[in-house]
ROSE-4610 file (N, C-alpha, C; in Angstrom, 1 decimal, always signed):
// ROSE-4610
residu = [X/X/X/X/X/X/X/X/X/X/X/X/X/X/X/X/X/X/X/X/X/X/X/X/X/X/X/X/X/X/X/X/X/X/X/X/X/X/X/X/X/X/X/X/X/X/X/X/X/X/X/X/X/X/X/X/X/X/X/X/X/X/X/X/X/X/X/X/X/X/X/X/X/X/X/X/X/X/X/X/X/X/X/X/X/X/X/X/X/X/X/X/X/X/X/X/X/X/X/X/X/X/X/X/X/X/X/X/X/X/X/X/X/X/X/X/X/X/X/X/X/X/X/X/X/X/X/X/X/X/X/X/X/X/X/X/X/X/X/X/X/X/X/X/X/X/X/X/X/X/X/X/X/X/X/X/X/X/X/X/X/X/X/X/X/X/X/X/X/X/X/X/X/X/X/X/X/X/X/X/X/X/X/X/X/X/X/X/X/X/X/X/X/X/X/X/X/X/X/X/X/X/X/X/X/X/X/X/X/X/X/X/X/X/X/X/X/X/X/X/X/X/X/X/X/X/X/X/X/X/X/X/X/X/X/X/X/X/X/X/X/X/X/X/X/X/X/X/X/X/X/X/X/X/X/X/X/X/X/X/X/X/X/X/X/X/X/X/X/X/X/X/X/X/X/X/X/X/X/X/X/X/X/X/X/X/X/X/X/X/X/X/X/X/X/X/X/X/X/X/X/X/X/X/X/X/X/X/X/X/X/X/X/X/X/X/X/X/X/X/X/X/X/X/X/X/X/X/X/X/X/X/X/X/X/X/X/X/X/X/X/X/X/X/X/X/X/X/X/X/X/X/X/X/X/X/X/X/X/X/X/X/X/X/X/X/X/X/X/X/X/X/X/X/X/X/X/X/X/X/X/X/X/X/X/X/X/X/X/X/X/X/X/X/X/X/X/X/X/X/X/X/X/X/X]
num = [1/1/1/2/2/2/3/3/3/4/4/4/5/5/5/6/6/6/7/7/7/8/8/8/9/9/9/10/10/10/11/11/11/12/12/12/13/13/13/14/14/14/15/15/15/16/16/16/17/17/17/18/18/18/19/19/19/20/20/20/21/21/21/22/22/22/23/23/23/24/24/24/25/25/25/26/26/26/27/27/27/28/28/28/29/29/29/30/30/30/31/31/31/32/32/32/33/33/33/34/34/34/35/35/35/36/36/36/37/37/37/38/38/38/39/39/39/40/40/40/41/41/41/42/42/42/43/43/43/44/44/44/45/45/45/46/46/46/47/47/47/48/48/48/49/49/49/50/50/50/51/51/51/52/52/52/53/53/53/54/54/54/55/55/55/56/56/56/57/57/57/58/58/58/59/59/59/60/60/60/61/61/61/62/62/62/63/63/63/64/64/64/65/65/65/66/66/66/67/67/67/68/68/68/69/69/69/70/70/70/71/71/71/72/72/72/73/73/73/74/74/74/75/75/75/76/76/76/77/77/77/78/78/78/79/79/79/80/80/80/81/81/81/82/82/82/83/83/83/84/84/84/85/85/85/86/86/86/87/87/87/88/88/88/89/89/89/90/90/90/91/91/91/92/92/92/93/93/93/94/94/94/95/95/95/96/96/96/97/97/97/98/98/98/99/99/99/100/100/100/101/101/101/102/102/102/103/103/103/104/104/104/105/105/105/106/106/106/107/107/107/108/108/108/109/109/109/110/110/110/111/111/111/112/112/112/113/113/113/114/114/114/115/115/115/116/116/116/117/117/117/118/118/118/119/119/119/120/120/120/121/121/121/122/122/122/123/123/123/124/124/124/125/125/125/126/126/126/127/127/127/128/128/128/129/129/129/130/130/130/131/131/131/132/132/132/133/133/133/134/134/134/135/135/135]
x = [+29.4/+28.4/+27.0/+26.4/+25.1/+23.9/+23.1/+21.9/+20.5/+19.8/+18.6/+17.5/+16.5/+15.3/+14.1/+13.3/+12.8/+11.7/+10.2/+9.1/+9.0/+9.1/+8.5/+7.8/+7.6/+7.4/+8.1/+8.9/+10.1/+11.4/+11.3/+12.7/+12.8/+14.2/+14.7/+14.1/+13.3/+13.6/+14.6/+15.8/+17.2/+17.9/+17.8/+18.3/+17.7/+16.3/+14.9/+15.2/+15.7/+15.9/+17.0/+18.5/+19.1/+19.5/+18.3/+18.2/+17.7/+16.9/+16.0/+16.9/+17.6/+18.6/+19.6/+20.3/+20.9/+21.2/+19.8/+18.8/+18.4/+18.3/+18.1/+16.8/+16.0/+14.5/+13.8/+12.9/+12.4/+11.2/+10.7/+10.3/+10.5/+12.3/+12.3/+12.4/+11.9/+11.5/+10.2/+9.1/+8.3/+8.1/+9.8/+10.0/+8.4/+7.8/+6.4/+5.9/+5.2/+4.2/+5.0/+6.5/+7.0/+6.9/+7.2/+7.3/+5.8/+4.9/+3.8/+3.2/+3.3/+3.5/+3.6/+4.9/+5.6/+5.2/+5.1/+4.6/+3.1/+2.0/+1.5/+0.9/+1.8/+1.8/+1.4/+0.6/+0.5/+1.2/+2.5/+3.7/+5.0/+5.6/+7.3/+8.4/+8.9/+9.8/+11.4/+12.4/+13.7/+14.7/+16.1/+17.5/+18.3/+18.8/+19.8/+21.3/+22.5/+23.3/+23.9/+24.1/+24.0/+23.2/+23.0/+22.2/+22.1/+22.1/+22.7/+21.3/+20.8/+19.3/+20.0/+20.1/+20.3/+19.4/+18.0/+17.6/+16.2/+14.9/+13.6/+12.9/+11.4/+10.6/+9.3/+8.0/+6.9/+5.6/+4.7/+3.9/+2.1/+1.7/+0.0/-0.9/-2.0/-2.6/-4.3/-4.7/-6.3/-6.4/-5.1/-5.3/-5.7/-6.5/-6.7/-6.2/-6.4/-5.9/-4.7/-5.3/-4.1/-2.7/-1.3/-0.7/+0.3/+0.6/+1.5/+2.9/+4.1/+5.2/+5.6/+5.5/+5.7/+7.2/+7.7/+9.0/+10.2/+11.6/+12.2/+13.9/+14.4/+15.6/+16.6/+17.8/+18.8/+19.8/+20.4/+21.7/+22.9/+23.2/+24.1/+25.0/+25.8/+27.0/+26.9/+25.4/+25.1/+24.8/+24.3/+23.5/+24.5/+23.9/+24.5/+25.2/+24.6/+24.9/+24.0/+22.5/+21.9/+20.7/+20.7/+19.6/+18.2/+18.5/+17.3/+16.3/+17.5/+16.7/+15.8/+16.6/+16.0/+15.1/+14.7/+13.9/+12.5/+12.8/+11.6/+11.0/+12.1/+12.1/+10.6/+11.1/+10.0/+8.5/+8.9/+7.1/+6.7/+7.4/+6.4/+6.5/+7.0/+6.6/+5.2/+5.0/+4.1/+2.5/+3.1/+1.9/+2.2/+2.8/+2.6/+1.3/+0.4/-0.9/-2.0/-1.2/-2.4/-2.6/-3.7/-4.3/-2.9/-2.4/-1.9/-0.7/+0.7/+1.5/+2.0/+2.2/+2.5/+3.6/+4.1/+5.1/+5.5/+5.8/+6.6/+8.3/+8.8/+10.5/+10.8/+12.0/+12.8/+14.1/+14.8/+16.5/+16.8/+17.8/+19.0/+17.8/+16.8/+15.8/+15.0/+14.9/+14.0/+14.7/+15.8/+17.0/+16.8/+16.6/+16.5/+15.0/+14.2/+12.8/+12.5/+13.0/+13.0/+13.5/+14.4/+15.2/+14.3/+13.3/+12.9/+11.4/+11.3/+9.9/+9.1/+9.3/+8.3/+8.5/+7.6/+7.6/+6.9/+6.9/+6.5/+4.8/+4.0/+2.6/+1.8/+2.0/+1.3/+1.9/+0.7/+0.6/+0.1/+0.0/-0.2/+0.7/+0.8/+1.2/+1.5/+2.5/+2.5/+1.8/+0.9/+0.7/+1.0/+0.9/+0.9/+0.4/+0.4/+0.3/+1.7/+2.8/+4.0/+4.5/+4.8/+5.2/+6.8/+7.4/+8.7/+10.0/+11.0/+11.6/+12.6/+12.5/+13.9/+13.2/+12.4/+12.5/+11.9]
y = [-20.1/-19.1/-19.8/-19.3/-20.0/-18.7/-19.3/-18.8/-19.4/-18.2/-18.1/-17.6/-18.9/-18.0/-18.1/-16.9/-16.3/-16.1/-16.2/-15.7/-14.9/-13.9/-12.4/-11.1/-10.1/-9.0/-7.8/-8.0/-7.2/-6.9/-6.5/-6.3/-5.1/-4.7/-3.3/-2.7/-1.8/-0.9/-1.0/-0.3/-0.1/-0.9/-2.3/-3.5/-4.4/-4.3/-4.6/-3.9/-2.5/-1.9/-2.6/-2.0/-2.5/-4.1/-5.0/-6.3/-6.2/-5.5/-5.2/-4.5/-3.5/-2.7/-3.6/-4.5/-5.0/-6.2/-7.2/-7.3/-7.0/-5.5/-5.3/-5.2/-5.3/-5.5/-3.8/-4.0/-2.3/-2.3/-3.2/-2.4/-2.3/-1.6/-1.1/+0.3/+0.9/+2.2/+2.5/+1.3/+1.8/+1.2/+1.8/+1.5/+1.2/+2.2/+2.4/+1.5/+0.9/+0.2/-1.1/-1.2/-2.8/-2.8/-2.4/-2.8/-3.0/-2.1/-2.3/-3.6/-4.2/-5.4/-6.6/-6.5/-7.9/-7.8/-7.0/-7.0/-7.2/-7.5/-7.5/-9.2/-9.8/-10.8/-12.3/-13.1/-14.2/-15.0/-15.3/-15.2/-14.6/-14.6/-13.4/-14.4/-14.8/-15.5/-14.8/-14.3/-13.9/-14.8/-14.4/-15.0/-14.3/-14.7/-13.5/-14.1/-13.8/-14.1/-13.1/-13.0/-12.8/-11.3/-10.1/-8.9/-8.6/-9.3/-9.1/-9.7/-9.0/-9.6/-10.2/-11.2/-11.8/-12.6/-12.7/-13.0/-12.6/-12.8/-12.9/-13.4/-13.5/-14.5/-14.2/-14.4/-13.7/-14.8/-15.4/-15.8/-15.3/-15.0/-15.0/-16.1/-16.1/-17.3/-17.2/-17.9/-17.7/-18.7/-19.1/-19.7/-21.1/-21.6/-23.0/-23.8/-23.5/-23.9/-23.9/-22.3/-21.7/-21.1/-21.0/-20.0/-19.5/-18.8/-17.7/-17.2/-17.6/-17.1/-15.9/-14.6/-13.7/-13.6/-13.3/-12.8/-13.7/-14.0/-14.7/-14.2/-13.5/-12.7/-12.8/-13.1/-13.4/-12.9/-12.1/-11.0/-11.7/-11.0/-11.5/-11.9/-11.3/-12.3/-13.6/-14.2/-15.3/-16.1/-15.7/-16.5/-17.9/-19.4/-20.6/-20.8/-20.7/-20.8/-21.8/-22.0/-22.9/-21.7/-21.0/-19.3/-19.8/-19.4/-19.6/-21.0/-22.2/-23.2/-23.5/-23.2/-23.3/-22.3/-21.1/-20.5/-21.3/-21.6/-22.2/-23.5/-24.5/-25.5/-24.7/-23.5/-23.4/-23.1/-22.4/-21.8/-23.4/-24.2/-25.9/-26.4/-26.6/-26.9/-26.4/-25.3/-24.4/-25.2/-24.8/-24.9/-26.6/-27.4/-28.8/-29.4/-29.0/-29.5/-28.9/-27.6/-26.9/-27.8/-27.6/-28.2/-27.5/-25.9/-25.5/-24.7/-24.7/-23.4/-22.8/-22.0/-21.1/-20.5/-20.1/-18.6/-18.7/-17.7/-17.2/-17.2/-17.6/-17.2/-17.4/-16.4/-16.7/-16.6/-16.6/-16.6/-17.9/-17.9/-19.1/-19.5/-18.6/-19.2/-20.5/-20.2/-21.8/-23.0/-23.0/-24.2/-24.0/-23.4/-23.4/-24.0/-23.4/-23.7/-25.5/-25.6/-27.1/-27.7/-27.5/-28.4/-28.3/-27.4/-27.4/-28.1/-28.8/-29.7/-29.1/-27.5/-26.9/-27.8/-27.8/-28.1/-27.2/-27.0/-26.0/-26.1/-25.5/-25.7/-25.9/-27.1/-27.7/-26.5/-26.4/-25.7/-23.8/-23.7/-22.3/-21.3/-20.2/-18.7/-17.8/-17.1/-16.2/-15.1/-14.3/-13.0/-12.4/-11.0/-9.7/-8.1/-7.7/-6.4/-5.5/-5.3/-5.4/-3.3/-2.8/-1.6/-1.6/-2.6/-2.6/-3.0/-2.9/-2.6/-3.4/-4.8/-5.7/-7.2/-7.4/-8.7/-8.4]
z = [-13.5/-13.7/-13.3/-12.2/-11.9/-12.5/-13.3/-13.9/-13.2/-12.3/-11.5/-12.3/-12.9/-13.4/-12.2/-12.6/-11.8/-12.9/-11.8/-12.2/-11.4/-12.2/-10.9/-12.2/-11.6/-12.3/-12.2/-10.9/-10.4/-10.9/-12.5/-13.4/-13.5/-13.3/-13.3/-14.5/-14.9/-16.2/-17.3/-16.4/-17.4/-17.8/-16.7/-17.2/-18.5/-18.2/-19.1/-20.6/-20.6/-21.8/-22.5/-22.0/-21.9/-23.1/-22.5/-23.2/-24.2/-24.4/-25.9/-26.5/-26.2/-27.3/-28.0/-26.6/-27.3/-28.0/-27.8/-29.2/-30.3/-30.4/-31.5/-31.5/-30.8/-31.0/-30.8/-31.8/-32.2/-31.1/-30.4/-29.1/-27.5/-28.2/-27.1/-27.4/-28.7/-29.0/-28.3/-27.8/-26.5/-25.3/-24.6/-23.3/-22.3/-22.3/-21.4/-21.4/-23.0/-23.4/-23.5/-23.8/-23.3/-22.2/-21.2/-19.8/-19.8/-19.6/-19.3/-20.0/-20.9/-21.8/-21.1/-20.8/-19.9/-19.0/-18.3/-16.5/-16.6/-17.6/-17.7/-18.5/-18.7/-19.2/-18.2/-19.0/-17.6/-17.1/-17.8/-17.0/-17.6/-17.0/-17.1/-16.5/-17.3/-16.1/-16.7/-15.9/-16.1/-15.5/-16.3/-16.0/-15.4/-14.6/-13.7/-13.9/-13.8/-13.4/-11.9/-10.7/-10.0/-10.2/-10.3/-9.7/-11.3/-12.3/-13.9/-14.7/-15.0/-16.3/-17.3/-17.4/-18.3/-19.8/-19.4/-20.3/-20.0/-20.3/-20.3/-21.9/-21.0/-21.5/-20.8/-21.6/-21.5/-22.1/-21.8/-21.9/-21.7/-22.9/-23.1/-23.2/-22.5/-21.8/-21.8/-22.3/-21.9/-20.5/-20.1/-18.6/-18.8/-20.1/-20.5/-21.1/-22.6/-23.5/-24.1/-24.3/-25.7/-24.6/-25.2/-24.8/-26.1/-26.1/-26.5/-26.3/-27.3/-26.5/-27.0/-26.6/-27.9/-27.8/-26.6/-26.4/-25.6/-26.3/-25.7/-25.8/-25.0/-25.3/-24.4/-25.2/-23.9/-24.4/-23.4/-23.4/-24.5/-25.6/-26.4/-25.8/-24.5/-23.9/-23.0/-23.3/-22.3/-23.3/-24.7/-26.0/-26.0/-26.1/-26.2/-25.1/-23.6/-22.6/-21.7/-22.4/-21.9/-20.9/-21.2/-20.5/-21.3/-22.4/-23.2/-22.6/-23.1/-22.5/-21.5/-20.7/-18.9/-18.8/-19.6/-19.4/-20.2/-21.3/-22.3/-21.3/-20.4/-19.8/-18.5/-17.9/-17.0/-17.4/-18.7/-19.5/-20.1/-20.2/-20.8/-19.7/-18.8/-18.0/-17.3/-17.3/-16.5/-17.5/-18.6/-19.7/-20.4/-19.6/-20.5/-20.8/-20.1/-20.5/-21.3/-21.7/-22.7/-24.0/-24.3/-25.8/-27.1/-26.8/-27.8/-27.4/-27.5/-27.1/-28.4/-28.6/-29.7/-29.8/-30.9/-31.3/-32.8/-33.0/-34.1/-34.2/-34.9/-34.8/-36.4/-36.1/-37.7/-37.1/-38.3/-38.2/-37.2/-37.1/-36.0/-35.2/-34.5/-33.3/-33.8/-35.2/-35.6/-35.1/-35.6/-34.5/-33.3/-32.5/-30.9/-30.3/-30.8/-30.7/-31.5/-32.0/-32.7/-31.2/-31.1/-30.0/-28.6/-28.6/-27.8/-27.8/-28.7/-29.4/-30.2/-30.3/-31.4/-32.8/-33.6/-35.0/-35.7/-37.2/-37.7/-37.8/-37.9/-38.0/-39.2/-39.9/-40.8/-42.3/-42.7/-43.4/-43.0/-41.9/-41.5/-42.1/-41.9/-42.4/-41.3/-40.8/-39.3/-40.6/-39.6/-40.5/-39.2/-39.7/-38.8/-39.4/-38.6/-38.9/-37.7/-38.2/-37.3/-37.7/-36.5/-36.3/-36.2/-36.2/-36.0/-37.7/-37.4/-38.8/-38.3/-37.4/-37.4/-37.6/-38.5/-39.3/-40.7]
């Protein structure tokens, strides 16, 4: 199984849904405003397995410093395949020299994101103000 990430903005829709549903993630109750979201982000980079979305990833960016990982999802039948990684591998790469990269995670992802060099942030707090009903 060869896995092709790709930075583009050119993701199918229904494949794009698709990955969020079956996720579990509550926004893909706004298809419109996700797409327009990601495609909208300063970078997108996706996993394919041959014509197959396999995974995505989305980075926010003041272009200097800071960046942002908000979203990182990979198709339940590819999860512990090494997708996630090679995708997280191209956004530090991209962003290895910022002053700061960011995200939020809970559940199983804290192990993944560890392995990926994140550490927890001192004493910080994630807050939000959140519209969604799956954490």
């Amino acid at each position: 199984m060869e896995i092709i990430i790709t930075e583009s903005r050119d993701i199918p829709r229904d494949q794009l849904m698709d990955l969020y549903i079956k996720n579990k993630w509550s926004s893909a109750e706004k298809p419109d405003l996700l797409y327009q979201g990601l495609t909208n982000s300063h970078t997108l980079v996706s996993a394919w397995v041959g014509e197959k979305l396999v995974g995505i990833a989305n980075a926010i960016s003041d272009g200097c410093l800071v960046v942002y990982y908000p979203h990182m999802l990979v198709h339940p039948d590819f999860q512990g395949k090494g997708v996630g990684g090679k995708m997280m591998s191209v956004l530090q790469e991209k962003y290895a020299d910022f002053h700061q990269q960011m995200l939020t995670s809970d559940g199983d992802a804290v192990t993944f994101y560890e392995k990926c060099g994140f550490k927890r942030a001192g004493g910080t707090v994630p807050m939000w103000i959140y519209q969604g009903n799956d954490h």
